[in-house]
C-alpha positions as CSV (number, residue, x, y, z in Angstrom):
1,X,-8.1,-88.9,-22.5
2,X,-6.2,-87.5,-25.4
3,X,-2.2,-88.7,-26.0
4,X,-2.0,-84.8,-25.7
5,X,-3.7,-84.5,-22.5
6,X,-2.0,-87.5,-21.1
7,X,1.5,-85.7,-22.2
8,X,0.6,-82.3,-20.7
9,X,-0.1,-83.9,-17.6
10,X,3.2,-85.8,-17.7
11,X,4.9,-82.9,-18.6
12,X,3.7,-80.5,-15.6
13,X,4.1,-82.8,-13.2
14,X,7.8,-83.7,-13.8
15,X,8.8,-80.3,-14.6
16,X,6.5,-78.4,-11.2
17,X,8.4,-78.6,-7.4
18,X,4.6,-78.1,-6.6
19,X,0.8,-79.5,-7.2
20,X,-2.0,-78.6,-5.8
21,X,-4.0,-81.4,-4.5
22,X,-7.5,-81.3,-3.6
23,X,-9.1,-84.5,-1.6
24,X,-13.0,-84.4,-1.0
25,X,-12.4,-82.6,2.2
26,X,-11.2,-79.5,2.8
27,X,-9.1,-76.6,0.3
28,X,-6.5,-77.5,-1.6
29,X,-3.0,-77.9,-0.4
30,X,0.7,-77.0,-2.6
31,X,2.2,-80.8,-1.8
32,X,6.0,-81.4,-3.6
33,X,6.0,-85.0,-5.4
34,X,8.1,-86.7,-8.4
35,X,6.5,-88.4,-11.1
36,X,6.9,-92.5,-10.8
37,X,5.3,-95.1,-13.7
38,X,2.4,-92.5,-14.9
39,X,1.2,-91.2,-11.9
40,X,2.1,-88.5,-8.9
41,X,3.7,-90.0,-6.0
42,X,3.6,-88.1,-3.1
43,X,4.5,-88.7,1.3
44,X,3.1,-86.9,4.1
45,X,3.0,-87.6,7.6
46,X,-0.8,-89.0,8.2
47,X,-1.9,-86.8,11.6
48,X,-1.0,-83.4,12.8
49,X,-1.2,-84.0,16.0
50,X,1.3,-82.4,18.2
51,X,4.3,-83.6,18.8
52,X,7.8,-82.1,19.6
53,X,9.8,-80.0,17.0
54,X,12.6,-82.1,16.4
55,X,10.8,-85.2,15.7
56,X,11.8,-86.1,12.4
57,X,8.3,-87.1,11.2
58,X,7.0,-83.4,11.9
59,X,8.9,-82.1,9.3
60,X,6.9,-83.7,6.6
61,X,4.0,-82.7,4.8
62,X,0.8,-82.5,6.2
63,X,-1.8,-84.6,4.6
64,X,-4.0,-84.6,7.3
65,X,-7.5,-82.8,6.4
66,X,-7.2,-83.7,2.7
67,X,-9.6,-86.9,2.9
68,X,-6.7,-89.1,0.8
69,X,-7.9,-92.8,1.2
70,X,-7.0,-95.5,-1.0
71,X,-9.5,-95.8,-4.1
72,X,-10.8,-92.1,-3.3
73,X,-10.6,-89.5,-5.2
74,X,-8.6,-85.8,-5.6
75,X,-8.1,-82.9,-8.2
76,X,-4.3,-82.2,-9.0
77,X,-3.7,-79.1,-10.5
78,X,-0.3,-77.8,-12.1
79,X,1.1,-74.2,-13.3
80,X,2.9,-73.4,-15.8
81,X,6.6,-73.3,-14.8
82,X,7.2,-69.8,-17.1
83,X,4.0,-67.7,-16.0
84,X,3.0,-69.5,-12.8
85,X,-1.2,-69.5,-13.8
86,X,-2.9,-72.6,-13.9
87,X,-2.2,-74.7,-16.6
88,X,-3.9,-78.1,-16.2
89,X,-6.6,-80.0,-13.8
90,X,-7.3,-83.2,-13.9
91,X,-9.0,-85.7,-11.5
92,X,-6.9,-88.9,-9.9
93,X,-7.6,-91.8,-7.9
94,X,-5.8,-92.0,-4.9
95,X,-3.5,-95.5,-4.1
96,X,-2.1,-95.8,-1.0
97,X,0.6,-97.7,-1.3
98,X,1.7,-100.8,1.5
99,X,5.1,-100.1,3.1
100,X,7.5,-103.2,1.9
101,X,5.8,-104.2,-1.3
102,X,7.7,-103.8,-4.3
103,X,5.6,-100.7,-5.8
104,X,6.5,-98.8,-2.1
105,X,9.8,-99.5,-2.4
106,X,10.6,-98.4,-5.7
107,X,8.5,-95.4,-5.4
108,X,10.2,-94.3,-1.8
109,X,13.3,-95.4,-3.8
110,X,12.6,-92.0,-6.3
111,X,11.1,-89.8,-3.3
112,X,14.3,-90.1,-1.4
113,X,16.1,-88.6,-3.9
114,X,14.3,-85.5,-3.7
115,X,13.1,-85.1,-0.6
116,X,15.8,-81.9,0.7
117,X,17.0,-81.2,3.9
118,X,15.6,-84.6,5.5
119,X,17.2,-84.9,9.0
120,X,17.3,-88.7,8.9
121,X,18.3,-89.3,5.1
122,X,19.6,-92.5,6.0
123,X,16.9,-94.1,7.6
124,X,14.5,-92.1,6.0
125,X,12.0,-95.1,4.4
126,X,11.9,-96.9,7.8
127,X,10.3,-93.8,9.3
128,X,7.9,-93.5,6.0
129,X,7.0,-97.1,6.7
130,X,6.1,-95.9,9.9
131,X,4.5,-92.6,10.4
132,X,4.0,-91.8,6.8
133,X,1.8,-92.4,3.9
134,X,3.5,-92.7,0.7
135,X,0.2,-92.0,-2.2
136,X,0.3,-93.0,-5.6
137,X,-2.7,-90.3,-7.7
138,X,-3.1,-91.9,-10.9
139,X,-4.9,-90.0,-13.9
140,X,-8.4,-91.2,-13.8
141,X,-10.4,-89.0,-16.7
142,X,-10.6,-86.3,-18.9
143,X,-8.8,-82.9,-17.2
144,X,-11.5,-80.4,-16.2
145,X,-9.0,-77.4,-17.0
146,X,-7.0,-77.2,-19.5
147,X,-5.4,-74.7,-21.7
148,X,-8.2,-72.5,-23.7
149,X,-11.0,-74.1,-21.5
150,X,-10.2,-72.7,-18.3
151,X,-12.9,-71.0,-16.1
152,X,-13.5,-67.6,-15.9
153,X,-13.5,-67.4,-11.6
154,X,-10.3,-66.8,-9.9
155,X,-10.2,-69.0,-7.8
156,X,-9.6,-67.4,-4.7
157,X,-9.7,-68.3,-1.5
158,X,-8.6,-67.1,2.2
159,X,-5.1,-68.6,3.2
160,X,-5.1,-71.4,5.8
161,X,-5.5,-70.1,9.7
162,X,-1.3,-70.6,10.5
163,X,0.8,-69.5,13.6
164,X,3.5,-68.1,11.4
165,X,1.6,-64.9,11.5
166,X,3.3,-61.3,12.9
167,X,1.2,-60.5,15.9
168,X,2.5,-57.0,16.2
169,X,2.4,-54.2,14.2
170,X,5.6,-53.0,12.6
171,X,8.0,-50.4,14.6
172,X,7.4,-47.2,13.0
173,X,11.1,-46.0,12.7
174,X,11.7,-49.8,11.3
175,X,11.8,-48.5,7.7
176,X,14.6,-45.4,8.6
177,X,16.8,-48.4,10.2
178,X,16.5,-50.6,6.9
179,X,16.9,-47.9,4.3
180,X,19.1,-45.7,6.5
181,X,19.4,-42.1,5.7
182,X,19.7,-40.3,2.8
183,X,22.8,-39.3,1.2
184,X,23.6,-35.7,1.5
185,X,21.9,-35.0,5.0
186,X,23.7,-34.1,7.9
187,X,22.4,-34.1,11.6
């Protein structure tokens, strides 16, 4: 890898509040991270299985379905922070790091800071220790995108099956009540 590469990489991922990270299962998934010692460091709660709403461990991110194991492998892409497109991919290997060693605690030491609106924030690491994986994705190669060698697909694909969906259709008279009448008219 280039010092070039190696600095774009850097770069993007200290300056992005999102990567996309694609494990050898499933579609890629927008995770938030922080940049720690040359590589993405990332938590996530490790099931989705269902549990109630105001469990604190819920509100993490899901990384569930995404194949992450330790020594595996993923595909982290960044955009650019100005135009948003795709700026770099690059492929990682995936650490997963043990809960009390010195490299967890130094890395949940940097994610605590940015992790926003926890409900726990003071005992925030001892829940991570337990129903959380903290991930360490290290470069491991040459990027396979990059700019002026990106391909020419658009990568497109069908958003995730959600139930934050509308199940109804919109009222009809809804857009009369939000732009309210127009000046000049009388009843």
């Amino acid at each position: 890898m280039t010092a070039l590469d190696q600095a774009l990489i850097e770069e993007t991922a200290k300056k992005s509040a999102l990567l996309w990270i694609r494990g050898p299962q499933g579609p890629a998934r927008a995770l938030w991270h922080i940049w720690h010692e040359g590589a993405v460091c990332l938590v996530g709660r490790t099931s989705d299985a269902p549990g109630p709403d105001t469990d604190p461990g819920r509100t993490e991110q899901p990384l569930a379905g995404l194949g992450l194991t330790d020594g595996g492998t993923a595909t982290v892409t960044a955009r650019s922070k100005d135009k948003g497109g795709r700026l770099i991919a690059w492929p990682a290997r995936v650490v997963v790091l043990a809960p009390g060693t010195d490299a967890w605690e130094a890395t949940v030491a940097g994610l605590k800071t940015k992790r926003l609106n926890t409900p726990d924030s003071d005992t925030v690491a001892e829940r991570w220790a337990r129903d959380c994986r903290v991930l360490r994705l290290e470069p491991a190669g040459e990027p396979v995108q990059t700019p002026g060698a990106m391909p020419d697909a658009a990568h497109t694909a069908t958003p995730l099956p959600t139930p934050a969906t509308t199940r109804h259709q919109a009222p009809a008279g809804l857009p009369r009540l939000l732009l309210g009448r127009k000046r000049g008219t009388r009843r």
